[in-house]
C-alpha positions in Angstrom: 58.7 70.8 76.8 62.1 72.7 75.5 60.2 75.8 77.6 60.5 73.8 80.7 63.5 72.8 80.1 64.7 76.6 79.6 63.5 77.2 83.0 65.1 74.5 85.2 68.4 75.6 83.3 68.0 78.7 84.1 66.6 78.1 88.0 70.1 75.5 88.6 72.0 78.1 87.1 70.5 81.2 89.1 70.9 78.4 92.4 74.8 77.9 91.7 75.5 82.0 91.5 73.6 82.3 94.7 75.2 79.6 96.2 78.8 81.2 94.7 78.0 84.7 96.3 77.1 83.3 99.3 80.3 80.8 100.1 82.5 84.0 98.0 80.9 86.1 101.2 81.7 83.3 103.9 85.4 83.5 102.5 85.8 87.0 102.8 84.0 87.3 106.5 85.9 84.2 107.8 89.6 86.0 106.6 88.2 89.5 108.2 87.3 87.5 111.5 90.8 86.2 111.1 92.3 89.7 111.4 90.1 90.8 113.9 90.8 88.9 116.3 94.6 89.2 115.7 93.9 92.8 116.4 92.9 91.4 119.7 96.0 89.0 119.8 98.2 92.5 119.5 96.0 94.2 122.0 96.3 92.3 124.9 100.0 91.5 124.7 100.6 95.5 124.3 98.2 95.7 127.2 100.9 93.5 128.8 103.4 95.7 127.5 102.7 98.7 128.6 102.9 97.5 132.3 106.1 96.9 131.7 108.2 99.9 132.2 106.3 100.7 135.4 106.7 97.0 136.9 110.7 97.0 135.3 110.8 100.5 137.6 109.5 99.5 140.7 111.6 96.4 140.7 114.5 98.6 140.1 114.3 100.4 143.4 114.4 97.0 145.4 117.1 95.1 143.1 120.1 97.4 142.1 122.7 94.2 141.2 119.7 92.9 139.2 120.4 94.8 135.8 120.5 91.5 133.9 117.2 90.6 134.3 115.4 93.7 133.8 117.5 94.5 130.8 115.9 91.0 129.4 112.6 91.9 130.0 113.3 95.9 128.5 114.3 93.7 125.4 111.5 91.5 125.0 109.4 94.0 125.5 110.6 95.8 122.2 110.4 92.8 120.6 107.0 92.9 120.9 106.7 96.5 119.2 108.9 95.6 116.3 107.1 91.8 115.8 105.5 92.6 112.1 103.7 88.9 111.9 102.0 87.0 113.7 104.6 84.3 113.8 107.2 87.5 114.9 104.8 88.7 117.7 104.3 85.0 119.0 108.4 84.7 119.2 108.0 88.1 121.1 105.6 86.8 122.9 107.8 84.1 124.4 110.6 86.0 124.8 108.9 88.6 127.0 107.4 85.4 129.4 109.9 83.9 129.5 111.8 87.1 131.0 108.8 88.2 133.0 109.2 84.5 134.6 112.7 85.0 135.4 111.8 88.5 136.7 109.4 87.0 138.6 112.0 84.8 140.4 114.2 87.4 141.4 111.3 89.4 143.2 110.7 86.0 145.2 114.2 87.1 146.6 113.2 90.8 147.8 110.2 90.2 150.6 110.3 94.1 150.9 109.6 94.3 146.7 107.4 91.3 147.0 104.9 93.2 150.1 105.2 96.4 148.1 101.4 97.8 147.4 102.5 99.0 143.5 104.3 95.7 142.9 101.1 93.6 143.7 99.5 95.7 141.3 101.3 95.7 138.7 101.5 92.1 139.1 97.9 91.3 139.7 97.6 93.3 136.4 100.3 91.1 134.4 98.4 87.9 135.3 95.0 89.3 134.2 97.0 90.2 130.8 98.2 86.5 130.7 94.5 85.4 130.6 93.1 88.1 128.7 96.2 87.1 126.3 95.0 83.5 126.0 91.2 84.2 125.8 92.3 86.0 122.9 94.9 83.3 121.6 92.0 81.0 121.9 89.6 83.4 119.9 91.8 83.7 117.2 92.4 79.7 116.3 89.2 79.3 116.3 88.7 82.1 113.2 91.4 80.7 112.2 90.1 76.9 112.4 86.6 78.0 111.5 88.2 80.0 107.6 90.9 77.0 107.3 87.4 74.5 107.2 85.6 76.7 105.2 88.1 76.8 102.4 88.9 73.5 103.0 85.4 71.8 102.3 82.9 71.8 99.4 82.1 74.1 98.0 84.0 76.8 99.7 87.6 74.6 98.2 86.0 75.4 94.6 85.8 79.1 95.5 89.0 79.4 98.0 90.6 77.7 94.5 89.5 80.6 92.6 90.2 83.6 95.1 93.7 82.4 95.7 92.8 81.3 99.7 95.3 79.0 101.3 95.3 77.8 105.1 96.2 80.1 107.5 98.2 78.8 110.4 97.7 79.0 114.1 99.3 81.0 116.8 101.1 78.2 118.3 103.1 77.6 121.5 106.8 77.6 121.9 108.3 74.4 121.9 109.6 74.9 125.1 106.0 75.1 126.3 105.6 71.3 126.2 108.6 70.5 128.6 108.2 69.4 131.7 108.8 72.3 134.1 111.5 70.7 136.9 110.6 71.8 140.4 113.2 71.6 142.8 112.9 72.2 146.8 
């Protein structure tokens, strides 16, 4: 009888460092996932980046009094290279739509710049950036949702305890984002 009882001690006890491995693993793959797909955060807005100085050049040829606007978007551009968090690269991020948007207004002005073969390019190229930049966003919250649960429940809150985890918050919007754009005619 104590023999029997030796055994299911030792078969619960075997169970719970299985099961500690195993949610210890899902920890550490969840937070690598996390950084992954940062990696592709960074990508795609460099991506976007790096069309910059060619789209800042052609614009240039067509808007000579326009210095203002291109300087802005020069700006936000470095942001973007010297951004060293996430919560850095999304104020970076920001800056450089929001300067691309007003860049884009001032093209609207130039029908010569806005028929231009390079400039549709470069612009076509911008907006598949923009989706390939929320695709990515998207990617990334969900790690991000998926290691914030994981820690978050039982058992992985005992382990994520132990290791020192804590939640891991998402790329988020600007708050401007949630205003109501104004459209004028």
């Amino acid at each position: 009888m104590v023999r029997m009882a030796e055994i299911a001690t030792l078969i619960v006890l075997a169970l719970l460092i299985i099961g500690g491995i195993s949610t210890y693993n899902n920890i550490k793959e969840a937070e690598i996932n996390i950084g992954a797909q940062y990696g592709q955060v960074e990508n795609q807005i460099q991506r976007r980046a790096d069309l910059i100085p060619n789209l800042v050049a052609t614009v240039k040829g067509y808007t000579k009094h326009e210095e203002k606007v291109l300087t802005e978007v020069t700006e936000a551009r470095a942001q973007i290279a010297g951004a060293k968090s996430p919560e850095e690269m999304a104020a970076a991020n920001d800056a450089l739509t929001g300067a691309l948007g007003r860049l884009i207004a001032v093209a609207e002005n130039y029908p010569d710049l806005k028929a231009d073969a390079h400039f549709t390019e470069l612009m076509r190229e911008i907006s598949g950036s923009e989706n390939r930049i929320a695709v990515a966003r998207k990617d990334y919250n969900e790690a991000i949702k998926r290691y914030n649960v994981l820690i978050s429940t039982f058992p992985g809150n005992l382990m994520a305890g132990m290791m020192g985890c804590s939640e891991v918050a998402p790329f988020a919007a600007d708050e401007s984002a949630h205003a109501v754009p104004q459209v004028t005619f």
